[in-house]
C-alpha positions, 0 to 999 in steps of 0.5 A, spaced: 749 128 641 751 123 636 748 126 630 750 124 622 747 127 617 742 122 612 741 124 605 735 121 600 737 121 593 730 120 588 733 117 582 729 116 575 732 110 573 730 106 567 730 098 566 737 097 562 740 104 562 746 101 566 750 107 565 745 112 566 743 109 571 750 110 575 751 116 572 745 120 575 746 115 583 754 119 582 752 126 581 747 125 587 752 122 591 758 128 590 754 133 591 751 130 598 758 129 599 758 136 599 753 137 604 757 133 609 752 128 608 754 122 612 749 116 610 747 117 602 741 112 600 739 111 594 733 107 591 732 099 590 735 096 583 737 103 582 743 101 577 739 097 573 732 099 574 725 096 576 722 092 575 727 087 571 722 081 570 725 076 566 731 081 564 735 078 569 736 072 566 741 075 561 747 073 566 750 080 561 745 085 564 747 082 571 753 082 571 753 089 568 750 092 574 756 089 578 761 094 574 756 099 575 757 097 583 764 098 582 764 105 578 760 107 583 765 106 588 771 108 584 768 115 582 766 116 590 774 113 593 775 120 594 768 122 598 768 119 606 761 118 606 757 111 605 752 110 600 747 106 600 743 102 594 740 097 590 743 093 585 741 085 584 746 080 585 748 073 582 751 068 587 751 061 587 746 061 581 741 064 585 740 071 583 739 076 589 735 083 589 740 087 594 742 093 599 749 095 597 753 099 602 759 103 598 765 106 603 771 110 601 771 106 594 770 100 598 763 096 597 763 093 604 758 089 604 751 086 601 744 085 604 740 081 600 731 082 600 728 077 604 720 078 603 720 078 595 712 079 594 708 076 589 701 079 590 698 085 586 704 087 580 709 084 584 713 077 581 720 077 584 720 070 586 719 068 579 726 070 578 730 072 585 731 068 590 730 071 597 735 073 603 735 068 609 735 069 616 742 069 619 745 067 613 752 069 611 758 069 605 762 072 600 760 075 593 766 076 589 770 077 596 765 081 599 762 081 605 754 077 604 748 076 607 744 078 614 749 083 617 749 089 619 755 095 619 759 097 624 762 104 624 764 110 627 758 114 629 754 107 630 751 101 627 747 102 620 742 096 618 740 096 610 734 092 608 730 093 601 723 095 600 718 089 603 722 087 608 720 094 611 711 092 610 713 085 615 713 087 622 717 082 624 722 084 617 730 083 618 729 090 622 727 087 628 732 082 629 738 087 627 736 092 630 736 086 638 743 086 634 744 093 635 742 096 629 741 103 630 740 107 623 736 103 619 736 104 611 731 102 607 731 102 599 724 101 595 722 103 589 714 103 592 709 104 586 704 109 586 698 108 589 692 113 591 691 113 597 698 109 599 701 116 602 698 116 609 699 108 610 706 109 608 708 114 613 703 110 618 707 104 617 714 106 617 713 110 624 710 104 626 717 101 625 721 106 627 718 106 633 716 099 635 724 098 634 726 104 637 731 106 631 733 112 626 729 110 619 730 112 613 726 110 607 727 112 599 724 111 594 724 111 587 721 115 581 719 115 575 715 110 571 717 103 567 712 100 563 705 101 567 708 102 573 709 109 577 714 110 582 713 117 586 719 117 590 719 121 596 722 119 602 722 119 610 727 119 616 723 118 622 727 118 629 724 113 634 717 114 630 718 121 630 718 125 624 724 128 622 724 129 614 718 127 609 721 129 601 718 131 595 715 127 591 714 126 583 721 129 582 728 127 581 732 130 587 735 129 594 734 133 602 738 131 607 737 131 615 741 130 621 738 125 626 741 124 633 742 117 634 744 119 642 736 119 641 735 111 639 741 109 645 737 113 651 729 111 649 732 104 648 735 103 655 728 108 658 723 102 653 722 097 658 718 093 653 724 094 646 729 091 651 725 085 654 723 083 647 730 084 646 732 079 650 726 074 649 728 074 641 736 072 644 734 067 647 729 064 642 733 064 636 737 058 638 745 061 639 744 064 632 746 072 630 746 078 626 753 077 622 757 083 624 761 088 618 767 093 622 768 099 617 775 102 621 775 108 616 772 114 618 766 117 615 765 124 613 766 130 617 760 131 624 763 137 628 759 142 625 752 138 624 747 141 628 741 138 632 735 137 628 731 142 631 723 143 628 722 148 623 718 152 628 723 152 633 718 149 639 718 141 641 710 141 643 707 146 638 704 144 631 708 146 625 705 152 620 704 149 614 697 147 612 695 140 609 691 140 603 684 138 602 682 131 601 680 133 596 686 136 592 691 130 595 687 125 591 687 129 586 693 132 585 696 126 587 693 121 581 693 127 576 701 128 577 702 120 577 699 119 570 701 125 568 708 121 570 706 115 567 705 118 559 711 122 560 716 117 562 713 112 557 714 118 552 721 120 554 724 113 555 721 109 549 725 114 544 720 113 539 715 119 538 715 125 537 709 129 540 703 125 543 696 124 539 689 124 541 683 121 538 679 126 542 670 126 542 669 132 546 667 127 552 669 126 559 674 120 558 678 123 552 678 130 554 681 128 561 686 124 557 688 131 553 689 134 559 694 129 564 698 129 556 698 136 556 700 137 564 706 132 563 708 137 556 706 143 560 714 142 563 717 142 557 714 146 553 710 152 551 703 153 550 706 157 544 710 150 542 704 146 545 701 145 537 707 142 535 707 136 540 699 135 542 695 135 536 687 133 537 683 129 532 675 129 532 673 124 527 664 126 527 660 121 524 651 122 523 652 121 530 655 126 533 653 133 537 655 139 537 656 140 543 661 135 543 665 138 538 664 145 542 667 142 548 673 139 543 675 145 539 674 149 546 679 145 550 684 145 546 683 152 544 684 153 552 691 149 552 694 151 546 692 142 543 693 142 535 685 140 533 683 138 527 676 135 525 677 129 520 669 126 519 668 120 518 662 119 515 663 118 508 667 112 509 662 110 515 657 109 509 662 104 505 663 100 511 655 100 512 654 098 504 661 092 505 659 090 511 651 089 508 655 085 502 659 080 506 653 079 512 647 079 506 643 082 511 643 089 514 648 089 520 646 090 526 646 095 530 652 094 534 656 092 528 653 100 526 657 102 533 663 099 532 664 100 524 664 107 527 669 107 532 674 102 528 675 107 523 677 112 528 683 107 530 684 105 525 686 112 522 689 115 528 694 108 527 696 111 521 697 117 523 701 115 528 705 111 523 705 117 519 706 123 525 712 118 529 707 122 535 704 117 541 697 115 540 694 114 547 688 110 548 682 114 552 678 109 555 677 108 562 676 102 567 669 101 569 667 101 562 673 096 560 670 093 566 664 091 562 666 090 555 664 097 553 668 098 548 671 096 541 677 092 539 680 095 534 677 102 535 676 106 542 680 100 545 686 102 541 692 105 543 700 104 545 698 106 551 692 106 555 691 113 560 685 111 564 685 104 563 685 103 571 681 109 572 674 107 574 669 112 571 666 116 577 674 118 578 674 120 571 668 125 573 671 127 579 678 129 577 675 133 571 670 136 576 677 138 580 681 141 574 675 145 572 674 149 580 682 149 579 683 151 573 677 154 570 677 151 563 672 152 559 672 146 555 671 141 561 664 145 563 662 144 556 664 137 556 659 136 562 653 140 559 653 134 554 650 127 557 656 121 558 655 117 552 659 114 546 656 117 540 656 111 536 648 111 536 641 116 537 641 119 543 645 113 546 648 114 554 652 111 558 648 110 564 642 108 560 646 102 556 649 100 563 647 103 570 648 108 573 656 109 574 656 109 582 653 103 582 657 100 576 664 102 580 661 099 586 659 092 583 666 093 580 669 093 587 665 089 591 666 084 585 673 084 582 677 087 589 673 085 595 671 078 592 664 078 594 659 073 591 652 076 587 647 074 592 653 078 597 654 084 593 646 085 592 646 085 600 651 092 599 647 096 594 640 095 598 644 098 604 648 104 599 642 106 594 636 104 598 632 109 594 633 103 588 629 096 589 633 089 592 630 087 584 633 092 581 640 091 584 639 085 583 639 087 576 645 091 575 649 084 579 646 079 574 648 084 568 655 086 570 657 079 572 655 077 565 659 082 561 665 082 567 666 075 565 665 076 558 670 081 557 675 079 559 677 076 552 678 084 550 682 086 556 688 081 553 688 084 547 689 092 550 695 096 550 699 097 556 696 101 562 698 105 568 697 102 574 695 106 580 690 102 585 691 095 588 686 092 582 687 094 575 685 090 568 691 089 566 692 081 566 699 080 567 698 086 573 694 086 578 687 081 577 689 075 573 683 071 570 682 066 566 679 068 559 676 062 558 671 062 564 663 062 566 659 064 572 656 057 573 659 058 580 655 063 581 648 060 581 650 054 586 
């Protein structure tokens, strides 16, 4: 047996926060150290945080990133382990996005990214420069390009996050050159539903190129986007470690790299293929780093053996439902989202919610409360989440019910603030202004202009966090109004479509049994901003809406295609009315997309999300003519 033990460390790293940054990798690193970890890997840009955008063209902050390197090996001189992570590099007036691998207060070498996306949130070839095949040099005297590492207890190859997504990534070429251990350093954005095609996908490449694989991520949340670390080691596709997500923290593993040598000499195809790619590369190879200083320690590791000490017989554990995954997964990402954003702008001192005693803001309330339940007490919960219901003419008292309960049942500050007499002002100044009555939308959104107005005093007064509670199927469609319920810093359900809104609210309610949410669900999905008004009547039903939505803004279809999915999906309803529904939410999409540049920042957690410099970016100014053609 040649085994080594592999360490992932998930670090909660900040854009900027260099020296924290450093801080947290050091701590990590010593205490795997005294774990005889052999190889510790740490995320992607983890010195300087993800994403950088643009901030990398302050030479300062790159350069600041390098001294981080040099502390990092510095404070580990004394540790015989290597460490792996990401840091960005400049070179000959190209930037790079790197694997850096750190050996007895030595860095032996750098390994720049190769695939830099541009799709979905990604934009790093705005800024970076992408590593090229077989290229090699020097940075600052180190070791630079496509290599891999040769040392006592075997060939390690590093790469960053995209590279592993292509299967025909720099792994597969350094692995023909002998690679063996294989780490990649990530920082993976959340996505629902991204578990299963991660541990798909990186098996996949750990067995298609017969290597050990080890994948760490990063966690935490920078801006919208949220990182749920966790990691995975494979052995030849095989599972050995999958580690805990949505928390700081490291685990390590022993793999046996005797492994990788047997079932390679036993692949008839990983060696043909081997030698079909040596024969087509044209002379041109791997570069080669030779490291003679000994690693940690490996006499007393011991063979990986399954928990359940039996090689043919599943393990104990049982999977969560389907059901809980999503939604455990999805709350506890967006509760991330709010509590990073909280904790690291360092500019509010509690969180604040206009809440109306409907389903969007109440499932608002309650992912703010399941960040501050870590930290504080319901006792204290008072003191950092308060909750404001703002009744007009129109409001119920059902939803004032369904407000005042679910904050009574996790301890939320909750004060009722009408807004009626001034709603009656507005009327009479409007009426003034216009010289005519206004009209009935006007009367909506005098309303719900109030309401954020007030909440944005408050939060100037308060120095609290105002969250913005709408969510993404109603934004789709310009359900909401500019300097009211589109307020906010930061807007929780902005990538939430309103079917998922109800189903998490569903989920909380079975699980936890408050009483606010059944009372919320007694009182029919409406704004209150006019009589009897209900969102499905002024819209559609909201299955048919988020299909559109899909059919339309993800999967790209035409009117005409997406009428032919709804006949198959609601076929209790007409062909006409379907077309209907199309007609109306590709006029209101297009529309709106004027409001969506003016809303606050918002939580990605999907492969499509509203936020114009995200995921789907359209123009403002544009018209459905092409659709009629």
């Amino acid at each position: 047996m040649r085994l080594v033990r592999v360490g992932l460390g998930s670090v909660n790293a900040t854009v900027g926060s260099v020296e924290s940054n450093t801080a947290r990798v050091i701590a990590q690193a010593k205490e795997m150290a005294a774990d005889g970890v052999t190889v510790a890997s740490f995320p992607e840009q983890v010195l300087g945080g993800y994403s950088q955008e643009d901030l990398v063209q302050w030479r300062g902050f790159v350069e600041a990133q390098w001294r981080s390197l040099e502390r990092v090996a510095r404070e580990l001189s004394d540790a015989s382990m290597v460490v792996v992570l990401g840091v960005t590099v400049a070179h000959r007036g190209h930037l790079y996005n790197c694997a850096a691998v750190v050996h007895r207060g030595v860095i032996v070498g750098l390994v720049p990214k190769e695939k830099l996306p541009t799709y979905n949130v990604f934009y790093e070839l705005r800024t970076l420069s992408p590593g090229i095949p077989y290229h090699r040099g020097e940075v600052h005297g180190v070791p630079f390009g496509d290599i891999v590492f040769d040392f006592d207890f075997g060939t390690l190859a590093v790469e960053v996050c995209e590279d592993v997504w292509s299967p025909d990534g720099p792994m597969r070429r350094r692995c023909y050159a002998g690679a063996e251990l294989v780490v990649n350093v990530t920082a993976s954005p959340f996505r629902t539903g991204v578990m299963g095609t991660r541990r798909e996908m990186l098996s996949t490449r750990s067995s298609d190129n017969q290597c050990a694989l080890v994948y760490t991520n990063l966690v935490g949340a920078n801006d919208g986007l949220i990182f749920d670390g966790g990691g995975f080691v494979f052995s030849n596709g095989r599972p050995l470690l999958e580690t805990k997500r949505f928390a700081q923290g490291w685990q390590s593993v022993n793999v046996d790299l005797d492994r990788t040598a047997r079932l390679r000499t036993e692949s008839t195809t990983w060696r043909m293929d081997s030698i079909a790619h040596q024969q087509s590369s044209g002379g041109k190879e791997v570069g080669r780093v030779r490291v003679d200083s000994p690693t940690a320690d490996r006499s007393k590791l011991t063979y990986p053996a399954p928990a359940n000490n039996s090689f043919f017989l599943p393990g104990t554990s049982q999977p969560r439902s389907s059901r809980a995954e999503f939604c455990d997964d999805l709350l506890d990402a967006l509760s991330m989202g709010i509590g990073d954003y909280f904790e690291k702008t360092r500019a509010f001192k509690g969180i604040g919610i206009a809440l109306s005693g409907g389903r969007d803001s109440l499932l608002t309330l309650l992912i703010a409360h399941r960040y501050l339940a870590k930290r504080f007490t319901k006792e204290q919960m008072k003191d950092v989440l308060h909750a404001f219901y703002m009744p007009s003419r129109y409001s119920s008292d059902q939803t004032q019910s369904a407000a005042a309960k679910i904050c009574e049942d996790i301890g939320a500050r909750f004060q009722i603030v009408p807004i009626e007499d001034a709603f009656a002002r507005e009327e009479e100044v409007t009426r003034a202004m216009f010289g005519a009555e206004p009209t009935p939308i006007t009367k909506q959104n005098i309303q719900a202009r109030l309401r954020g107005q007030r909440m944005w005093n408050w939060s100037n007064s308060s120095g609290f966090l105002f969250l913005q509670t709408g969510n993404m199927s109603e934004k789709a469609m310009g359900y909401t109004t500019i300097g009211g319920d589109l307020e906010g810093a930061l807007a929780v359900l902005a990538n939430v479509p309103k079917t998922v809104v109800i189903f998490l609210l569903e989920y909380l309610l079975d699980t936890q049994g408050f009483e606010g949410i059944k009372a919320c669900f007694e009182a029919p999905a409406g704004p209150e901003l006019a009589s009897n008004q209900k969102g499905e009547d002024e819209l559609m039903p909201f299955r048919a809406l988020d299909a559109c939505f899909h059919l339309y803004a993800a999967e790209k279809m035409s009117p005409n295609e997406i009428v032919a999915v709804l006949d198959t999906m609601f076929p209790q309803d007409t062909t006409a009315v379907h077309e209907a529904w199309v007609q109306k939410f590709v006029r209101l999409f297009t529309q709106s997309i004027y409001k969506w540049v003016q809303s606050p920042l918002s939580l990605h957690v999907g492969n499509l999300d509203l936020e114009r410099e995200r995921a789907l970016q359209l123009p403002v100014v544009e018209t459905t003519e092409w659709t009629k053609s």
